[in-house]
C-alpha atoms as a printed R data frame, in Angstrom:
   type eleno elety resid chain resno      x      y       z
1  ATOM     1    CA   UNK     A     1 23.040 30.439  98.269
2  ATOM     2    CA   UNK     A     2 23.327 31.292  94.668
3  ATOM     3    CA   UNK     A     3 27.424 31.612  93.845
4  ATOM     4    CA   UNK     A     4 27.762 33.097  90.248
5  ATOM     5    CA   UNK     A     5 24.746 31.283  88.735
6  ATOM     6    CA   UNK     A     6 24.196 31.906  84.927
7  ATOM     7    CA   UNK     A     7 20.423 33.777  84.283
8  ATOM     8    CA   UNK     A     8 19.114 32.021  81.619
9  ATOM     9    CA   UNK     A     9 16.147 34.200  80.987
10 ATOM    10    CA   UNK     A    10 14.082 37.188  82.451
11 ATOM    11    CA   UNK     A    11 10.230 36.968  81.754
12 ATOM    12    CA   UNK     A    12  8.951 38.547  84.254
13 ATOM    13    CA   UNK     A    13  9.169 41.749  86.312
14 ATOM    14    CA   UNK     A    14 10.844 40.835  89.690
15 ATOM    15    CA   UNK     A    15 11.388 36.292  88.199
16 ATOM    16    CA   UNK     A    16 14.008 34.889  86.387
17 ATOM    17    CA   UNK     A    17 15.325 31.426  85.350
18 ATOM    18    CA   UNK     A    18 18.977 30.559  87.077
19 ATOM    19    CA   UNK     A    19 21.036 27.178  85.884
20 ATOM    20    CA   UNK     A    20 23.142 25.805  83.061
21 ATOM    21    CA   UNK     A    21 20.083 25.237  80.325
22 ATOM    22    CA   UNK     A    22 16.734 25.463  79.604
23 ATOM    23    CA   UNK     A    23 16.092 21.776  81.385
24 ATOM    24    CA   UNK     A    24 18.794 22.679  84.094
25 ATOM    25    CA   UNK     A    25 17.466 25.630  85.955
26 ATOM    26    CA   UNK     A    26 15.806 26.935  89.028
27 ATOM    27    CA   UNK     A    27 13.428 29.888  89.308
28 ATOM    28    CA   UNK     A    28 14.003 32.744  91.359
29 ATOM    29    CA   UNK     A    29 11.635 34.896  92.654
30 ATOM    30    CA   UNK     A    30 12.535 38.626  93.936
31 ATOM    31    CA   UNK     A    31 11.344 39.149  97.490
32 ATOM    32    CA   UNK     A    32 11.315 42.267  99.303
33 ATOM    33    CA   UNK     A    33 10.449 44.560  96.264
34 ATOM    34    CA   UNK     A    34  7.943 47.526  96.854
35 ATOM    35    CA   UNK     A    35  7.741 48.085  93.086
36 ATOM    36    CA   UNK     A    36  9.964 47.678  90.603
37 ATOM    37    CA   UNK     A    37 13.910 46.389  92.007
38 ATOM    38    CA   UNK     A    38 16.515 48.754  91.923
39 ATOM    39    CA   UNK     A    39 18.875 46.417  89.683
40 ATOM    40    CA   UNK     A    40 17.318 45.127  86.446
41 ATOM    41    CA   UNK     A    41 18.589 41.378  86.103
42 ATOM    42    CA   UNK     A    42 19.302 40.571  82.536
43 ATOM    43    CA   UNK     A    43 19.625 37.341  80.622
44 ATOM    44    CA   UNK     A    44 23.700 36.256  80.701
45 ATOM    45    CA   UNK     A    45 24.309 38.336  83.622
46 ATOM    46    CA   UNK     A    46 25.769 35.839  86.247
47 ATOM    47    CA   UNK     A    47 24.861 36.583  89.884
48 ATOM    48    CA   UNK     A    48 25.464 35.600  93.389
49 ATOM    49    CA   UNK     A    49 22.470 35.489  96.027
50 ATOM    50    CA   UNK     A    50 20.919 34.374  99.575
51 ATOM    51    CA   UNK     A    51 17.313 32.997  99.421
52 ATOM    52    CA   UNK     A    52 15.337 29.912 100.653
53 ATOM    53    CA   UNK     A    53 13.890 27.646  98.946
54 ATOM    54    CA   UNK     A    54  9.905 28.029  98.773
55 ATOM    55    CA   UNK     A    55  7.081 25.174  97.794
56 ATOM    56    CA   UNK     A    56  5.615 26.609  94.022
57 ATOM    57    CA   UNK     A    57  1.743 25.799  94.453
58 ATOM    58    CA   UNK     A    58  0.075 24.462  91.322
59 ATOM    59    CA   UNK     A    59 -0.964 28.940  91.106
60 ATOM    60    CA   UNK     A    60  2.086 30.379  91.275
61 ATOM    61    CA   UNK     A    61  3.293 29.897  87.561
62 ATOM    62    CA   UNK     A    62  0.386 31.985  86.455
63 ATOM    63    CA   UNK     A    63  0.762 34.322  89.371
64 ATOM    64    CA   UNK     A    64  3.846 35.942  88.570
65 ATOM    65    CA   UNK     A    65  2.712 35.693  84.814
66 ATOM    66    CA   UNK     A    66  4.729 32.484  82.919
67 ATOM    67    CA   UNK     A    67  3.513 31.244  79.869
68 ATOM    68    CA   UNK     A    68  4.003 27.472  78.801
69 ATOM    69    CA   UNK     A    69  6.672 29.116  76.208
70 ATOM    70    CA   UNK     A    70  8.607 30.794  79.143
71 ATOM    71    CA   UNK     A    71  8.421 27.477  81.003
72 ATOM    72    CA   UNK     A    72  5.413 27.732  83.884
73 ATOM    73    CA   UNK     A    73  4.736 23.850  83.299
74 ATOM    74    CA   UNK     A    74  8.259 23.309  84.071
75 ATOM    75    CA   UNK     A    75  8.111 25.463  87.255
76 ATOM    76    CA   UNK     A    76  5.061 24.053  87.962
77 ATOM    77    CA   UNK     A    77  6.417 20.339  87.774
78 ATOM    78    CA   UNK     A    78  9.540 21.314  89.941
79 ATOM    79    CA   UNK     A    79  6.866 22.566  92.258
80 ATOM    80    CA   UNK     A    80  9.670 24.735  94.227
81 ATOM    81    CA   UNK     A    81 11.049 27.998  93.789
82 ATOM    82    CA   UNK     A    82 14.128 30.222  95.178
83 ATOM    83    CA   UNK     A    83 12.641 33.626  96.888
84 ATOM    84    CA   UNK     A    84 15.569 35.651  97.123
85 ATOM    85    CA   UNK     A    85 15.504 39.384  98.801
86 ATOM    86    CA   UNK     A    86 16.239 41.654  96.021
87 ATOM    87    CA   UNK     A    87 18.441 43.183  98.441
88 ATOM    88    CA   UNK     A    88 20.942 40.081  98.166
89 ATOM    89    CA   UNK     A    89 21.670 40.111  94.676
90 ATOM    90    CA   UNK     A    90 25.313 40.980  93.061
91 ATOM    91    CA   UNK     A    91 26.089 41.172  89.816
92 ATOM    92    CA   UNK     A    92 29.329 38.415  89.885
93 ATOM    93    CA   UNK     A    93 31.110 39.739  86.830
């Protein structure tokens, strides 16, 4: 669980960067989305969420569309994720 985590960044559709800095943050991936979400998460929004904690394959960077500048070697060196059900997701403040 996610309790009123900071989002750092938004580049990409239905992924976003979670933490307290660029070098001290988690991704998140939106599961559970037919589409585009119903909520559009924003950069400084702070949020609480459910989600489990998924292996990132060497792929999955690229997959849901990083660039080096938005940080897929980072993700890709963590080499985990947080798929969260879009469903779950609050807007803490």
């Amino acid at each position: 669980m996610g309790y009123a985590v900071k989002v750092q960044s938004v580049p990409a559709d239905e992924g976003f960067w979670v933490g307290a800095s660029t070098t001290d943050r988690l991704w998140v991936q939106l599961s559970g989305v037919h589409g585009e979400s119903d909520y559009k998460v924003k950069q400084g929004d702070v949020l609480t969420f459910t989600g489990t904690v998924k292996t990132a394959d060497k792929s999955f960077a690229a997959n849901v569309g990083l660039t080096a500048g938005e940080g897929a070697d980072q993700l890709t060196q963590q080499g985990h994720y947080i798929s969260v059900p879009s469903s779950s997701v609050k807007l803490s403040r």
